[in-house]
C-alpha positions in Angstrom: 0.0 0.0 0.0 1.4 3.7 -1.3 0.9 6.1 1.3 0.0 9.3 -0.1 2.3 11.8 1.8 0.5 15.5 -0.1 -2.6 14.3 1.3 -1.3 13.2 4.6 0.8 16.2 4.8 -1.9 18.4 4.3 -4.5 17.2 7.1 -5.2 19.1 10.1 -5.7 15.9 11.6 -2.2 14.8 10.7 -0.8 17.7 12.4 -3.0 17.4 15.9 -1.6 13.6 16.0 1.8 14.6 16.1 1.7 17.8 17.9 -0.6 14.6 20.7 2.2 12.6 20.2 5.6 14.9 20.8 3.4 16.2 24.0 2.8 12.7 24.9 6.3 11.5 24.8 7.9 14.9 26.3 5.7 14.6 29.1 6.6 10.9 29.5 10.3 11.8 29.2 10.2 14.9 31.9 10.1 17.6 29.8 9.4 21.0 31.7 6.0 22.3 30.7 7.3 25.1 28.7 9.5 23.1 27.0 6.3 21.2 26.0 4.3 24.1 25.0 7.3 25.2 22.7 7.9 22.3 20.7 4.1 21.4 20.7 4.0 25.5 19.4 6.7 25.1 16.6 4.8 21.3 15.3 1.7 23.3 14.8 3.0 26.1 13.4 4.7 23.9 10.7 1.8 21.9 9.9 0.0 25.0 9.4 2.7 26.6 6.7 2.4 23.2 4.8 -1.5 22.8 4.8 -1.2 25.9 3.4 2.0 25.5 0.8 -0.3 22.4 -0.7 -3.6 24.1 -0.6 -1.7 27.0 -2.7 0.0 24.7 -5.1 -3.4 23.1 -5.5 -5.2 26.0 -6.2 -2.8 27.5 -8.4 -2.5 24.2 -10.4 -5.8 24.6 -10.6 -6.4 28.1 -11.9 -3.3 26.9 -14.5 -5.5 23.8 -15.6 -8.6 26.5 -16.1 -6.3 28.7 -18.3 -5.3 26.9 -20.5 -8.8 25.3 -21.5 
């Protein structure tokens, strides 16, 4: 099975499971609470540049494919 990494990439779900996850494991390893809240910080603000990198790229493909009909 091919996973389909634009698609995955660009879910908000996606991003909440790992931004869950690093919170998850940096509490399990002792991490301070602000160190927490940064890293949880940066994963989300990551996930939110991509969603919206592909969601541009899709609409301008797009708005290309309309064009040139």
């Amino acid at each position: 099975m091919k996973v389909n990494w634009r698609q995955k990439l660009s879910s908000r779900k996606f991003w909440a499971l790992i931004a869950a996850l690093a919170t998850s494991v940096l509490g399990a390893f002792g991490a301070s609470e602000n160190a927490t809240v940064q890293i949880t910080g940066i994963i989300t603000a990551v996930g939110a540049c991509v969603v919206y990198m592909l969601a541009e790229a899709y609409t301008d493909a797009k708005n290309s494919d309309d064009k040139e009909e």
